[in-house]
C-alpha positions in Angstrom: 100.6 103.2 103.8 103.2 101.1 105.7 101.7 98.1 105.6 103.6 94.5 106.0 103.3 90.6 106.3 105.3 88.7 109.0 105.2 85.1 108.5 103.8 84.1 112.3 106.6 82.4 114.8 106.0 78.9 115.7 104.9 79.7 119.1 102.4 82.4 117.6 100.5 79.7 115.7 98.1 78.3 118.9 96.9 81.3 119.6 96.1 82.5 116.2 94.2 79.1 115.6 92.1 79.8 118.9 91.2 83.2 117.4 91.3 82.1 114.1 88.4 79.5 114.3 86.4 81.2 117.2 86.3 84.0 114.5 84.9 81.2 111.8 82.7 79.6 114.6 81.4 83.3 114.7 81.0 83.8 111.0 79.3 80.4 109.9 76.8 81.8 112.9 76.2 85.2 111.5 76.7 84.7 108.2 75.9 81.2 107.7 72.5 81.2 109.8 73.6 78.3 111.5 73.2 77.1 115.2 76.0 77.9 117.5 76.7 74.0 118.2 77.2 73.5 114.8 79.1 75.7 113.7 81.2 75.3 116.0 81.5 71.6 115.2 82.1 72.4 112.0 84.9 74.9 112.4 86.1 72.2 114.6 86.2 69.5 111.9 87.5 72.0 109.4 90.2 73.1 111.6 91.1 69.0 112.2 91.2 68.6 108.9 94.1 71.4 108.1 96.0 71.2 111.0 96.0 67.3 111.7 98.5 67.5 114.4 97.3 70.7 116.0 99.7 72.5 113.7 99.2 73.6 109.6 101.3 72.0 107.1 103.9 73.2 105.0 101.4 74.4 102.9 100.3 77.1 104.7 101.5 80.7 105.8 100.7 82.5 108.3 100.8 86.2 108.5 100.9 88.7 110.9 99.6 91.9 108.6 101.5 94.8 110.5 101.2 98.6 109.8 104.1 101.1 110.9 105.5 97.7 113.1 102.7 97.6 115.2 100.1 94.2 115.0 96.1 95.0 113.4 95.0 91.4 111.5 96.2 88.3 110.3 96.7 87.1 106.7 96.4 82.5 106.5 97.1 81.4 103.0 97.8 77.9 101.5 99.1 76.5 98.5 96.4 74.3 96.7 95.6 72.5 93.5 92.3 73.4 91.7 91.5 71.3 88.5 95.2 70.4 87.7 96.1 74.3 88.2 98.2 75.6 91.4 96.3 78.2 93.6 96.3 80.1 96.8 93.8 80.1 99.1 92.7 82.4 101.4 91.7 81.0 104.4 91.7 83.6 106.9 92.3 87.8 105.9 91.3 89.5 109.6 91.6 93.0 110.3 91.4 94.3 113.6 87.9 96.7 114.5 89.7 99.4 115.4 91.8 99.5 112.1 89.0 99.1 109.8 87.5 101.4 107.4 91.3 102.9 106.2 92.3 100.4 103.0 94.4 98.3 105.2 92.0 95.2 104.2 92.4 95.6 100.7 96.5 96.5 101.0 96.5 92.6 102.8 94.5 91.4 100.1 97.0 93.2 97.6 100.1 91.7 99.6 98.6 88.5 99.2 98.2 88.7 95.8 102.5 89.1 96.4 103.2 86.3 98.0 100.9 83.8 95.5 103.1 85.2 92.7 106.2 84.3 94.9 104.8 80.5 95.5 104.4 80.7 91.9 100.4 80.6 91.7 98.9 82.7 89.2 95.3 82.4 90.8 93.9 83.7 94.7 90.8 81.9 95.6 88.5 82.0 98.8 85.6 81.6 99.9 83.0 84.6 101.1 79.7 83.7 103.2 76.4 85.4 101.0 75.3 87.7 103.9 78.4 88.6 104.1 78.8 92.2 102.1 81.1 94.0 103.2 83.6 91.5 102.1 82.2 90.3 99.2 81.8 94.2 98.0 85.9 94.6 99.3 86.8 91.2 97.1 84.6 92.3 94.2 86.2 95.5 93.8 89.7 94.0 94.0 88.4 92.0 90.6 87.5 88.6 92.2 84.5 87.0 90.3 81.9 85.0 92.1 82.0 81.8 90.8 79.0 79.8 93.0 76.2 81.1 94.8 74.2 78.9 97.1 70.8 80.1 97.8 67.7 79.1 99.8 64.2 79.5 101.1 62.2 78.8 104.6 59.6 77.3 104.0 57.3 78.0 107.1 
């Protein structure tokens, strides 16, 4: 499997953030259970937040994740301290619907597990909504532990 990261172009970066927090506006709906309005004011405070002038800092890198040259996902990572111990998150790992299905999520994953050994971190971290299983069954079988689980109950 030919699969590759390119770092995204400067004027790549817009774009993918549209995309990038329409797709979280989308997940905190689905997989959050939360209203449409507020998640997307959330995504929207998030995003503010890591890109403060409309643009990520130097922190974070951006990814096309290509296969045989040709575009299907994105790969956003970003250098972070945890409890005294440099990490990388994972903020963003998207693969396209048609390419799903075919290992080329878990090859990002395992290219990402690359370049945090190249920024020198010895731990990946992200985050993974409950509902979510597909994911969480992908990041689990890669070895990621789950280290919090929030849980709740209507009560109606």
């Amino acid at each position: 499997m030919n699969v590759l990261l390119r770092k995204l172009r400067d004027d790549e970066l817009p774009a993918f953030g549209e995309v990038s927090m329409a797709r979280y506006v989308q997940s905190i709906e689905l997989h959050g259970g939360v209203p449409h309005e507020l998640a997307a004011e959330k995504a929207r405070r998030d995003f503010e937040a890591l890109w403060p002038d409309g643009r990520p800092g130097p922190e974070h890198h951006i990814y096309a994740v290509e296969k045989d040259g040709f575009g299907i996902g994105f790969l956003w990572l970003a250098e972070r301290d945890s409890h005294g111990r440099k990490v990388v998150w994972v903020y963003d790992v998207w693969i396209d619907e048609e390419h799903r299905g075919r290992g080329l999520g878990r090859e990002a994953m395992r290219l990402a597990e690359q370049e945090t050994r190249m920024f020198g971190g010895a731990r990946l971290e992200l985050n993974v909504f409950g509902r979510n299983d597909v994911a969480r069954g992908l990041y689990r079988s890669l070895g990621y532990e789950e280290s919090a689980i929030l849980m709740g109950k209507d009560l109606e």
